[in-house]
C-alpha positions, 0 to 999 in steps of 0.5 A: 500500500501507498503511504500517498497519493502519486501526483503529477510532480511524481510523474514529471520527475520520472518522465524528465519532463515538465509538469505542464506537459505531464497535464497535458498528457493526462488530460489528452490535450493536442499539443503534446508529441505522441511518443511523449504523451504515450510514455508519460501515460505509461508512468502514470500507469507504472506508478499506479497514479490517480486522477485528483477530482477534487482539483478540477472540482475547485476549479470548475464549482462542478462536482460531478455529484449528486446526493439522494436521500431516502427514508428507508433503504431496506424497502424494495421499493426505493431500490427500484427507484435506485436503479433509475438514478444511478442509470441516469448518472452514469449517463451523464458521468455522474457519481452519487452519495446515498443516504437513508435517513430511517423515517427520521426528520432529523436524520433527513435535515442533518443529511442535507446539511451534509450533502450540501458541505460535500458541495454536491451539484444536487439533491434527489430527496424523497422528503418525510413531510413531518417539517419542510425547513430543509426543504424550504433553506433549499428553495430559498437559495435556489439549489437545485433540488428534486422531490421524488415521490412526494407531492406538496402543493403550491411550492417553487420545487421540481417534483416526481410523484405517481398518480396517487389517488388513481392508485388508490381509486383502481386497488379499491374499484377492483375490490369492489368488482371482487364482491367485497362490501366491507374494505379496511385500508392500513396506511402510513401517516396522512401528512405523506402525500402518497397516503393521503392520496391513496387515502384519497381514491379509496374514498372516491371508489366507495363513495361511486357504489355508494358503499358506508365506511368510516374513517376507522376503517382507515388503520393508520400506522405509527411506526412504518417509517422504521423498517417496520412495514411487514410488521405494521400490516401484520399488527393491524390485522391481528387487532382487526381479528381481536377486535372482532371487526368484519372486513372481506378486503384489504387494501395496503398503502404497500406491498410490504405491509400486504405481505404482513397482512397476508401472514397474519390471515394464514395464522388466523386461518383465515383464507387470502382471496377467497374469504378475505381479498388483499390488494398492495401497492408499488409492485416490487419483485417479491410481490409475484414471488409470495404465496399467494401472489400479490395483486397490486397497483404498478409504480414506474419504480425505474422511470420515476428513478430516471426521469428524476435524475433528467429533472436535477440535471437539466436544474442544475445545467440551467439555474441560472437562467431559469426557474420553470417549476416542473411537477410529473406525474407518473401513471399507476396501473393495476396488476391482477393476480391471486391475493384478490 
């Protein structure tokens, strides 16, 4: 192992050349003879030498780097999300710095702080909604800064978000059609723009056959940020049963929280689908895998992903000229399988 870093210098003084021609080399200028720029390159090689980003960040105010947020890095989910950024980036010669703040507000403003010190270019960030003052210094110094998957009205931000309430709207409308009569929706916290808009279509579906429900038929989870999604939809359930509750479906803000749901009824002997119907949400790969196979409503996880990096690109390429506000929204389509 190298006690440093090889620099430029190093190079020169094997190369018995100068330190301006060793530059030139490494940064295939045309000024500089073939021969010697192939052996200088040689060298470099030789010494094992790499290139100092941060030199040329210094001079140009251009990282080259994004940092993306998320709020719980273990949920498929926002993997999938992933895999749509990091193709974008590397597309565009981009690196990125990766956080999950754990559903905690917190962690989300300390994290913005710290990709802010690390002079990232821009910020992907899927916002917790419990508070907005990170959000809101961003917007103040006009940093470039994209919202995915999350919605918040009337704010000078760019956004990405899916077609919340259709979702939700299409999960229940199937039930519905299903013959189910009673139907219990599990969510996340109604300050979240996603539950609130799934929340939002279950009522408009219920409200079309004009089907009695009340707001306790929408569970609303506590600590689902927490890695605790399979374990929310599993709790609520058993608190149903226990309660003695009458429901025929289930509709969950996630797949995640479906497949604790599912476990839940299996252990009650209660059978999914035919005495009880449960649609998620997301479609994440695992949801065809499980038994029995997940209906649920489709994301544009990768599209949401790419299309988010292209929105932060083209703000940072352009912030100086321009303040257009971009808000897009993604279709959701319902996958029918054999849960409902």
């Amino acid at each position: 192992m190298q006690s440093k870093f090889v620099t430029i210098k190093d190079i020169a003084e094997k190369a018995g050349v100068s330190v301006n021609t060793v530059s030139r080399a490494l940064n295939d200028k045309p000024d500089i003879n073939p021969k010697t720029k192939e052996r200088i390159l040689k060298i470099a090689q030789e010494l094992g030498y790499v290139r100092n980003v941060y030199a040329t960040m210094l001079k140009s105010n251009v990282t080259g780097t994004i940092g993306v947020i998320v709020p719980d890095s273990s949920n498929p989910f926002f993997s999938e999300v992933f895999k749509g950024i990091d193709k974008a980036a590397r597309e565009n010669n981009y690196q990125i710095i990766i956080m999950n703040s754990e559903g905690l507000y917190e962690n989300e403003e300390k994290f913005i702080k710290t990709l802010l010190e690390r002079r990232v270019d821009g910020i992907l960030l899927f916002p917790m909604q419990k508070s907005y003052e990170g959000i809101k210094e961003l917007i103040r110094e006009r940093y470039p800064v994209v919202l995915v998957g999350r919605e918040i009205d009337s704010w000078n931000v760019d956004e990405i978000f899916s077609d919340e309430t259709k979702g939700g709207y299409l999960a229940t409308k199937y039930l519905l059609e299903k013959g189910c009569k009673k139907i219990k929706m599990i969510t996340d916290q109604l300050y979240n723009s996603a539950s609130f808009g799934r929340v939002k279509g279950f009522k408009k579906a219920l409200k079309e056959k004009n089907i009695d429900f009340s707001e306790a038929d929408i569970k609303i989870c506590d600590r689902i940020h927490e890695g605790y999604h399979v374990r929310a939809g599993y709790d609520k359930v058993l608190e149903m049963i226990e309660k003695k509750e009458k429901f025929d479906g289930i509709f969950c803000y996630n797949d995640l929280i479906a497949y604790g749901a599912i476990k839940a009824l299996k252990e009650k002997g209660i059978k999914v689908s035919e005495d009880v119907s449960v649609v998620g949400y997301d479609d994440i790969a695992f949801s065809q895998l499980i038994e029995p196979q997940l209906t649920t409503i489709r994301v544009k996880k990768i599209e949401m992903g790419y299309e988010a990096f292209n929105m932060l690109y083209k703000k940072i390429n352009t912030k100086k000229v321009d303040n257009t506000i971009v808000k897009k929204i993604l279709d959701v389509e319902l996958v029918i399988r054999k849960s409902a």
